[in-house]
TORKOL-4160 file (C-alpha; in steps of 0.2 Angstrom, whole numbers, padded with zeros to 4 digits, m for minus):
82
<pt num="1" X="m0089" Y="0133" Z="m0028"/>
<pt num="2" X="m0072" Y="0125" Z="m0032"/>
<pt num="3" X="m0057" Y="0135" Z="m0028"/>
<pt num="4" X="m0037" Y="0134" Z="m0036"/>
<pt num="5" X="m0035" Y="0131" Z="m0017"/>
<pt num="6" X="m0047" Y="0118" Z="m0015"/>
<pt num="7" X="m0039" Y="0108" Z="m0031"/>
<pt num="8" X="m0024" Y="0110" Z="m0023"/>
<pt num="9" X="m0026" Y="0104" Z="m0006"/>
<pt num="10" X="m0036" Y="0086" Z="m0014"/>
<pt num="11" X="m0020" Y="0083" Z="m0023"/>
<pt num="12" X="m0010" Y="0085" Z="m0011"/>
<pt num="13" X="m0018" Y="0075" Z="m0001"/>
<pt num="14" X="m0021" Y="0061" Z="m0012"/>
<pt num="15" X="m0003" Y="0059" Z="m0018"/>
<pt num="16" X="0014" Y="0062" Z="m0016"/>
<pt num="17" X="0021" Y="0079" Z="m0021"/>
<pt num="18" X="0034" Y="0091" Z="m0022"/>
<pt num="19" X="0025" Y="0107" Z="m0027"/>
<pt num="20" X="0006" Y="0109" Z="m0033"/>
<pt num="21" X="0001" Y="0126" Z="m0040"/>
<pt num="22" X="m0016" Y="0129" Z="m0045"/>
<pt num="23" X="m0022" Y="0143" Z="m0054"/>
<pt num="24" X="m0041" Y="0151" Z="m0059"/>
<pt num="25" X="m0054" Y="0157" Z="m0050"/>
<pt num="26" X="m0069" Y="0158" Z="m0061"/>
<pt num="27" X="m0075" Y="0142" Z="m0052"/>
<pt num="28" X="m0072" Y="0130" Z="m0068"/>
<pt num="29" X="m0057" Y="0133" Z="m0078"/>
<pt num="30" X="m0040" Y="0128" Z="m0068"/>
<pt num="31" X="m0021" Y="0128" Z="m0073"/>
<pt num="32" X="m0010" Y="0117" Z="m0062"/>
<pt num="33" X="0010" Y="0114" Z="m0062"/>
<pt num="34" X="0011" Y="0096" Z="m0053"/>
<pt num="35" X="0030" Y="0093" Z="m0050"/>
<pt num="36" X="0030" Y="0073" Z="m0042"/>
<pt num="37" X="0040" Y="0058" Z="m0041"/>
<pt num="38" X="0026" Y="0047" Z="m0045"/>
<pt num="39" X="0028" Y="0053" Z="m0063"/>
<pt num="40" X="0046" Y="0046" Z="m0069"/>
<pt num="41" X="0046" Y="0033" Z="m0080"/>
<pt num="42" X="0028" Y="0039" Z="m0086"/>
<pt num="43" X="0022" Y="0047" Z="m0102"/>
<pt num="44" X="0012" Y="0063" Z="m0101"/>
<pt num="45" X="m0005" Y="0056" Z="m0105"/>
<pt num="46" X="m0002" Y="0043" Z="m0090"/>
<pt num="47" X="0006" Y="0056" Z="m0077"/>
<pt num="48" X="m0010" Y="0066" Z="m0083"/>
<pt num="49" X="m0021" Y="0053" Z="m0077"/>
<pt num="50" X="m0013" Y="0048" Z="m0061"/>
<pt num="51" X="m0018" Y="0068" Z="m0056"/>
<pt num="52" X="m0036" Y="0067" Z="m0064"/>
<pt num="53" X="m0036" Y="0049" Z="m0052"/>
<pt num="54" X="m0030" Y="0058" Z="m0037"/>
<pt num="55" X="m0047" Y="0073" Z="m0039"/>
<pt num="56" X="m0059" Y="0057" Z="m0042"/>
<pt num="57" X="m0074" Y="0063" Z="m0045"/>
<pt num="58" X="m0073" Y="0081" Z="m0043"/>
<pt num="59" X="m0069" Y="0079" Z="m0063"/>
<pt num="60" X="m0083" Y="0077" Z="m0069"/>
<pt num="61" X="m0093" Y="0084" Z="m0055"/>
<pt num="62" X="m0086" Y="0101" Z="m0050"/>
<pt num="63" X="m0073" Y="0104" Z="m0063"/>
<pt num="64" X="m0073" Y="0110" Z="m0080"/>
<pt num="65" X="m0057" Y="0112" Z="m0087"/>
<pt num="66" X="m0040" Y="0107" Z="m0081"/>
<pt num="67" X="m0025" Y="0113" Z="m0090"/>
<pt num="68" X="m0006" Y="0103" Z="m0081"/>
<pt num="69" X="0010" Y="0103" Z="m0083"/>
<pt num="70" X="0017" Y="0088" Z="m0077"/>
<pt num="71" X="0034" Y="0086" Z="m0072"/>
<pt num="72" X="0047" Y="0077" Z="m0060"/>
<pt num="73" X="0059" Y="0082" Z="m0049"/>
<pt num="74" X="0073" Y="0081" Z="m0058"/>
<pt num="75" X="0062" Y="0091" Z="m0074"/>
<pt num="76" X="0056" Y="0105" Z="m0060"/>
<pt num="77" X="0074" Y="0108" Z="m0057"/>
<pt num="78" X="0081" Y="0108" Z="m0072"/>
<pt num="79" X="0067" Y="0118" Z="m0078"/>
<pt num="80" X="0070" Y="0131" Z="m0066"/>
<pt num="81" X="0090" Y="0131" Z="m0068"/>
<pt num="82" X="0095" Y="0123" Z="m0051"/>
């Protein structure tokens, strides 16, 4: 069974990030924050994609549902009020 832990190791490990948190542990239904430089200068839909490109094929296998929030650096830290 997939595990927010699991989720979260395979994108860290298959890019660059700054913070990954994963939650949901009914084995389908996932809520991640992704916080990454790889997403400046990208839209939503494309920084969406870029983390659905870094699971591969555990989205259409193993997951069911993934809700993000996608942000960078600089929109992390001012989301935070650092």
């Amino acid at each position: 069974m997939v595990t927010s832990q699991s989720i979260k190791n395979h994108i860290e490990t298959s890019m660059p990030c700054d913070l990954v948190q994963v939650e949901g542990d009914d084995g389908s239904h996932f809520n991640a924050v992704i916080v990454s430089a790889e997403f400046r200068g990208k839209n939503r839909v494309r920084q969406h994609q870029l983390v659905y490109q870094a699971l591969g094929d555990r989205m259409k296998a193993e997951i069911h549902a993934l809700s993000m929030k996608t942000l960078t650096p600089e929109e992390w830290a001012e989301s935070n009020g650092t």
